[in-house]
C-alpha positions in Angstrom: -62.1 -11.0 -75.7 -63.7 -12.2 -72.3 -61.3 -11.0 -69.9 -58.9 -8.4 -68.8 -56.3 -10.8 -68.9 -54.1 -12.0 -71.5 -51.2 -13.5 -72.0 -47.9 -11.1 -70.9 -46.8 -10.6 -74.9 -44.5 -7.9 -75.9 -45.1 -5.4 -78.3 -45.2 -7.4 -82.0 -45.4 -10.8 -80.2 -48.3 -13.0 -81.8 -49.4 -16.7 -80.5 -50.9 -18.4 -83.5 -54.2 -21.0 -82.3 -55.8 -23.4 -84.3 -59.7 -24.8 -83.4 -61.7 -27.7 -84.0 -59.2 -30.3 -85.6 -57.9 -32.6 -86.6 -59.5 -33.0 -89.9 -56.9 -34.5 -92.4 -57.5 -33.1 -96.1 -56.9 -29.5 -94.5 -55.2 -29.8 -90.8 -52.2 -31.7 -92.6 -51.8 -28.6 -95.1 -51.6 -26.5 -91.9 -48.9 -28.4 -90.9 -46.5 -28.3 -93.8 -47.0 -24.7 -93.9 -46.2 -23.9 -90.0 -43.1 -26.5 -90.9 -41.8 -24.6 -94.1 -42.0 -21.2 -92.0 -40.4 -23.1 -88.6 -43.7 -21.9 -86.4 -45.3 -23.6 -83.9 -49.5 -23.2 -82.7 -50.9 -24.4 -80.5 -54.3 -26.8 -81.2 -57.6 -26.9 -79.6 -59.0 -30.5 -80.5 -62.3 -32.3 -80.4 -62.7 -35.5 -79.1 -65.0 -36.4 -81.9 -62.7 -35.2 -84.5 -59.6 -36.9 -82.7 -61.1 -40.0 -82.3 -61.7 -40.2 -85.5 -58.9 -39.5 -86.8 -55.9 -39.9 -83.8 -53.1 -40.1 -86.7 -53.7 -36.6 -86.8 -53.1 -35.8 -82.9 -50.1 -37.8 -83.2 -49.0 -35.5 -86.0 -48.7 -32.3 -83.5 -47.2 -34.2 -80.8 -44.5 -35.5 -83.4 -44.2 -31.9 -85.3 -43.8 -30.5 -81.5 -47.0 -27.8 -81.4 -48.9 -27.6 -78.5 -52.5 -29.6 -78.1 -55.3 -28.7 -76.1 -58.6 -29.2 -76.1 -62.4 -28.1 -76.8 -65.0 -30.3 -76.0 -66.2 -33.6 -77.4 -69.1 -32.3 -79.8 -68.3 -28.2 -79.7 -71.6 -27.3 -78.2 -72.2 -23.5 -78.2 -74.4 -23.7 -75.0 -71.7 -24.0 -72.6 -72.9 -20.5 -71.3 -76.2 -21.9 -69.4 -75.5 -25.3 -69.7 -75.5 -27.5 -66.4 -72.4 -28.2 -64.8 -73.0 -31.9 -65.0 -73.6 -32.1 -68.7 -70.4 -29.5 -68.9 -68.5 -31.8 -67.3 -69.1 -34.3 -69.1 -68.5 -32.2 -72.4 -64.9 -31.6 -71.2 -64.1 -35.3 -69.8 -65.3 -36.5 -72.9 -63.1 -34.4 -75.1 -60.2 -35.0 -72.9 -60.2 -38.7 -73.3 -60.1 -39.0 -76.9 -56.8 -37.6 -77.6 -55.4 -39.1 -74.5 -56.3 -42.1 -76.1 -54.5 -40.8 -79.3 -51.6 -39.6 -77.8 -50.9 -43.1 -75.7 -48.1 -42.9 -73.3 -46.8 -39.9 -73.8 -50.5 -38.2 -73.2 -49.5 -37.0 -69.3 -46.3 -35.5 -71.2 -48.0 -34.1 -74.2 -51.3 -32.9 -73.7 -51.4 -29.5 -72.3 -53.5 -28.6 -69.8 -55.1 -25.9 -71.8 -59.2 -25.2 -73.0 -61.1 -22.9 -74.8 -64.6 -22.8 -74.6 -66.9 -23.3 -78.2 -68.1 -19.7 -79.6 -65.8 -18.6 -76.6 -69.2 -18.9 -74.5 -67.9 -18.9 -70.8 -69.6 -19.9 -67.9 -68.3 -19.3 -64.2 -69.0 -22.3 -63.0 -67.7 -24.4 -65.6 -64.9 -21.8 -65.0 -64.6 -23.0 -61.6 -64.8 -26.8 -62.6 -61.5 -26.2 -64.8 -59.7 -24.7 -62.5 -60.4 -27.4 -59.8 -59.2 -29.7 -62.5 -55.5 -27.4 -63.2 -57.0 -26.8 -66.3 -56.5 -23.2 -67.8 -59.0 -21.3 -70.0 -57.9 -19.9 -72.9 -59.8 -16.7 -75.0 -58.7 -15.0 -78.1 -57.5 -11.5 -78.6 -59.1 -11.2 -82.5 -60.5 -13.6 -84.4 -60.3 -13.7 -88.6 -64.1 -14.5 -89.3 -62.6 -17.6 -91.1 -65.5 -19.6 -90.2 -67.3 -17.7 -92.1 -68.6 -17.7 -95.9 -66.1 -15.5 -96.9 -62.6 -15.5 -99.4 -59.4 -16.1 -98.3 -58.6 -13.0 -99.1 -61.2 -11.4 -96.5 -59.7 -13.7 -93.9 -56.1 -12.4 -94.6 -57.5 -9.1 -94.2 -59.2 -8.9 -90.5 -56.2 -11.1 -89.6 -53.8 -8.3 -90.4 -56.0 -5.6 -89.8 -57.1 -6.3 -86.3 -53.7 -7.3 -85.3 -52.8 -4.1 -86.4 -54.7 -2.5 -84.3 -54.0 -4.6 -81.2 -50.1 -4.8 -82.1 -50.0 -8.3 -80.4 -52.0 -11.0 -78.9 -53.9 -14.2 -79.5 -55.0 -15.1 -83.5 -57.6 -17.5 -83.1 -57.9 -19.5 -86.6 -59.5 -23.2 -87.7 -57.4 -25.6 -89.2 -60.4 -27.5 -90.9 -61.1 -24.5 -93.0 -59.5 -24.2 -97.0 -60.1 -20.8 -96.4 -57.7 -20.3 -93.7 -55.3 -23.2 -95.4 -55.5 -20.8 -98.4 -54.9 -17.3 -96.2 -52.1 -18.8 -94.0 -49.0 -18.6 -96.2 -49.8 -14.6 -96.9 -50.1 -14.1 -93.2 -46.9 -15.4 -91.9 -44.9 -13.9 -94.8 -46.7 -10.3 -94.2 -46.3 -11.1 -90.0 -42.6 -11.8 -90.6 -42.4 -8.6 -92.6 -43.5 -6.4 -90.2 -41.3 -7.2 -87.8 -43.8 -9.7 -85.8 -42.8 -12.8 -83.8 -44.5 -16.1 -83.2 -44.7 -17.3 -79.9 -44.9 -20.6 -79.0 -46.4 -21.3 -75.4 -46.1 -24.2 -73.5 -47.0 -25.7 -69.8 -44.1 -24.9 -67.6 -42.4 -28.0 -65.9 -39.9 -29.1 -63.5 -37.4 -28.7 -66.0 -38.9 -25.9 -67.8 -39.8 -23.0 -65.2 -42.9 -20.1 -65.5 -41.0 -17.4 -67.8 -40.8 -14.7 -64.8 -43.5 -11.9 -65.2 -45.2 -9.2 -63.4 -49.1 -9.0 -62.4 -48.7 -6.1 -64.6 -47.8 -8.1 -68.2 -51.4 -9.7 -68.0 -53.5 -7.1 -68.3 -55.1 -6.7 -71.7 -55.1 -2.7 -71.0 -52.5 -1.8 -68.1 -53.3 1.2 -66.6 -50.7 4.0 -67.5 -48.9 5.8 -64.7 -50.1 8.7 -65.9 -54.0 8.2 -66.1 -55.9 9.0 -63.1 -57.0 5.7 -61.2 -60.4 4.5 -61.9 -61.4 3.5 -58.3 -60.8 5.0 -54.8 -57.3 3.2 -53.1 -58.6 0.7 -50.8 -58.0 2.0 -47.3 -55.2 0.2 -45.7 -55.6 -2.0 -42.3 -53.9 -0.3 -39.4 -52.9 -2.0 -36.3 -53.2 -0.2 -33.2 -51.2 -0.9 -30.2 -53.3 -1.5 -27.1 -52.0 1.7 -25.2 -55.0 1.7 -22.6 -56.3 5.0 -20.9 -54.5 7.6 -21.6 -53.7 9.8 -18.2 -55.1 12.5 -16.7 -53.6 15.8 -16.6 -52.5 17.0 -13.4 -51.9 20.6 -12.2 -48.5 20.7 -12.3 -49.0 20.0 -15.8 -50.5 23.4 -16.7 -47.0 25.5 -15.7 -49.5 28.5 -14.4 -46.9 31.0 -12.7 -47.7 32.1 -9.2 -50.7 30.2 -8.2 -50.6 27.1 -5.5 -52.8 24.4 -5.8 -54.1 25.1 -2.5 -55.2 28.7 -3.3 -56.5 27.4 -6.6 -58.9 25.5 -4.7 -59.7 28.1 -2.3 -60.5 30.4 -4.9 -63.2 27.7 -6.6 -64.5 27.4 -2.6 -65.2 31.0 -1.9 -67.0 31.4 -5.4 -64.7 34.6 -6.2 -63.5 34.8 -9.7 -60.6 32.7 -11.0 -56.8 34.7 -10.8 -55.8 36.2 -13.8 -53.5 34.3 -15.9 -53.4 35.2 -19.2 -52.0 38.1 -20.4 -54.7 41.2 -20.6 -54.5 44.0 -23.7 -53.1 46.9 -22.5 -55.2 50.2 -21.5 -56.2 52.7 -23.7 -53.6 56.2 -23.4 -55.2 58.0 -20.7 -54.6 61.4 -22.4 -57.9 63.1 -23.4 -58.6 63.3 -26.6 -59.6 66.6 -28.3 -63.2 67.5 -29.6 -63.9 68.7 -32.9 -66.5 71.7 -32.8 -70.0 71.2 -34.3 -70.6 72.5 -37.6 -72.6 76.0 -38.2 -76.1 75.8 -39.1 -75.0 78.3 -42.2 -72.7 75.6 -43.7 -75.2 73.9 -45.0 -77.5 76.5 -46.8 -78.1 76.8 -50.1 -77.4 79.9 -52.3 -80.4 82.3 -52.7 -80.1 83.3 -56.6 -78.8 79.5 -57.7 -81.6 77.7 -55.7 -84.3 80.1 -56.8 -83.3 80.2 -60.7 -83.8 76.4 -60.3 -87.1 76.2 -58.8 -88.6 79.6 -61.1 -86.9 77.8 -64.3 -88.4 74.1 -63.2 -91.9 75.8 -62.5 -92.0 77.2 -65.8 -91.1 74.3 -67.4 -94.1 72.5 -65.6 -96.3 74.7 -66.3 -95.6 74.8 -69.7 -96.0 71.2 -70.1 -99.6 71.3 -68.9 -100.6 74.1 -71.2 -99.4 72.7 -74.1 -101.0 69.3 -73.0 -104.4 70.5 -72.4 -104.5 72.9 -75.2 -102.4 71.8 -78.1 -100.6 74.7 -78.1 -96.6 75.3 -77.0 -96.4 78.3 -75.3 -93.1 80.0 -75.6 -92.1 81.2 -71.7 -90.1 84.8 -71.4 -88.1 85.2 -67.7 -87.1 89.0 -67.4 -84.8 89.2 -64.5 -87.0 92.2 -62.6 -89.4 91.9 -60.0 -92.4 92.5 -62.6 -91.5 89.7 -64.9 -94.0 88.9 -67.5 -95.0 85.3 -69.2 -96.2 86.0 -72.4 -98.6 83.4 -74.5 -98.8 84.4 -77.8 -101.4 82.8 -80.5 -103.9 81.5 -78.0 -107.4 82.2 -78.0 -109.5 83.8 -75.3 -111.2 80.6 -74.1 -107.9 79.0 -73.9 -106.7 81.7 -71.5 -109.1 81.2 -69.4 -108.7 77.7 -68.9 -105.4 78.2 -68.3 -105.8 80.4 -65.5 -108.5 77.9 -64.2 -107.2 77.0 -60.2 -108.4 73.3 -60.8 -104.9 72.9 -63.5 -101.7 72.7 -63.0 -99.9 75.6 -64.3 -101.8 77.7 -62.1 -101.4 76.0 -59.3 -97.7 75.5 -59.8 -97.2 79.0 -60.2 -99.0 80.0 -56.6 -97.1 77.5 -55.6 -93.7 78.6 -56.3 -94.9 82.5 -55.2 -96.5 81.4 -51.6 -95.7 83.7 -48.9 -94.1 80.7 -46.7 -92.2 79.2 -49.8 -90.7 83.5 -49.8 -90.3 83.2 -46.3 -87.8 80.0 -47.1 -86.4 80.7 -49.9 -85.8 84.4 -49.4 -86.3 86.7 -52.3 -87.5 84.6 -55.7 -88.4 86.1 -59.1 -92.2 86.7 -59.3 -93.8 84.6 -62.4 -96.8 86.8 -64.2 -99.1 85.2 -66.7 -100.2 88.2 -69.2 -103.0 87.0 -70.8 -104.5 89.3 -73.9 -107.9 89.8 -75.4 -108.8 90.4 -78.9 -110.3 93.7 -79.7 
């Protein structure tokens, strides 16, 4: 729960942990039931609690679990406390079941700790592991030192397990809660298909079970996910080859060409012989000329360029008149020379203004008749305004 290390379980391996015993009314029950189901824990004991009662220390050594310790008085301040008073916290808790265990202490007492509340420090870290002493964590915890039933701690031991599919129960062997819980949670751990795991200190006679850097990792890496950090970039050794040496001419393999005239040629300043190999010339047959294009090719047709610009004028023109005066006029083209516009339902003050120079229609239309725009254009159809007076 502190670290990305745990221990290197298998998949439905469990190691059962016990805290802050021995307290006889309920560690003793703990025992009998580990007995009747042939598991063995491993203990975390207080020095307080084991010097007061030491019967019960003697009881794991004789029933063959695992002790370890945690602290004389479980402070949960071991986070910012001082590394003196730390010390002293550990040594003290150490003594006491030393004291309990008698001879066989150096034999029997594992060199294992856990911290109270799990509240690490590094440099009481560093203290323990100056002392061979290894720090132990938990991979789920059941909440049994809490106010809660038996039942509830039965449930988040399962259920987290569960979830984690092994690791490290951490449960308290002073609690009738957890004395109550534990004979449901072996029976349901053995019917699942879970094993308990008993760990010990390796010795001369009992070898390290062989593992790989891997095993420890609460989360290993899969080979398939992408790595989470740049590769470190490796150390290479170069070989002390000195200075490299200098080219010489007869290195470059030009064809033809003598050092000596080579350096002639830089003397006298002329340019350098060819050496590469040049593109090859152009043909030297001419190539022919295609004539220029006549001046009639790009003309435009008299009667389709001149039906354009008379039916375009007209439209214009019509668009002024019927914007100055309200009224549409309907235009009439006649094909002849004398071609006659014809405005029909206007009155005589409107046909004046419409013949007015200053508007558009009129102007468009001596536009589009000018004797240069003729001259241009050739022959165009001539655009009459007829304009009629009432009698």
């Amino acid at each position: 729960m502190q670290y990305a290390e745990t221990l290197p379980l298998a998949d439905h391996e469990v190691v059962l942990t016990f805290d802050d015993g021995p307290l006889p009314r309920n560690s003793n029950q703990i025992l009998e039931i580990l007995a009747s189901q042939c598991v063995k824990a491993t203990f975390f004991e207080i020095g307080r609690m084991a010097q007061a009662s030491p019967e019960g220390i003697r009881k794991l050594r004789d029933a063959g679990h695992t002790i370890g310790t945690h602290t004389r008085d479980h402070p949960l301040s071991m986070n910012h406390m001082s590394i003196e008073r730390a010390r002293q916290e550990i040594e003290e808790g150490i003594a006491p079941v030393k004291a309990a265990l008698g001879d066989s202490a150096e034999a029997s007492l594992a060199p294992f700790f856990r911290f109270p509340g799990l509240l690490r420090a590094d440099n009481v870290e560093q203290y323990l592991a100056a002392q061979g002493i290894q720090v132990w964590s938990a991979d789920f915890v059941a909440d049994d030192w809490r106010h809660i039933s038996a039942s509830r701690v039965y449930d988040l031991a399962i259920g987290r397990l569960e979830a984690k599919r092994k690791g490290i129960l951490l449960l308290h062997d002073i609690q009738a809660r957890t004395v109550a819980a534990l004979p449901r949670i072996l029976n349901v751990l053995k019917a699942r298909g879970y094993h308990i795991v008993h760990v010990v200190p390796a010795t001369a006679d009992r070898p390290a079970t062989p593992t790989e850097p891997r095993q420890w990792l609460s989360y290993p890496p899969s080979e398939n996910a992408l790595l989470a950090h740049w590769p470190k970039i490796p150390n290479f050794v170069f070989a002390d080859l000195g200075q490299l040496p200098a080219p010489a001419l007869s290195d470059l393999d030009w064809p033809e060409v003598q050092p000596s005239t080579l350096m002639e040629t830089l003397d006298h300043r002329s340019p350098l012989p060819v050496l590469w190999p040049q593109p090859a010339e152009p043909p030297s047959e001419s190539t022919a000329t295609l004539p220029a294009p006549a001046r009639h090719l790009f003309e435009m047709p008299i009667g389709l360029g001149a039906t354009r610009h008379t039916i375009a004028t007209a439209h214009r023109s019509e668009q002024v008149a019927s914007n100055q005066h309200g009224v549409r006029a309907k235009p009439v083209l006649a094909p002849s020379r004398n071609s006659q516009r014809l405005f029909r339902n206007r009155p005589p003050a409107q046909h004046r203004q419409a013949n007015h120079p200053s508007h558009g229609s009129s102007s468009a239309a001596t536009r589009a008749t000018s004797p240069a725009a003729a001259a241009r254009r050739g022959p165009l159809k001539r655009l009459v305004q007829v304009k009629k007076k009432d009698a």
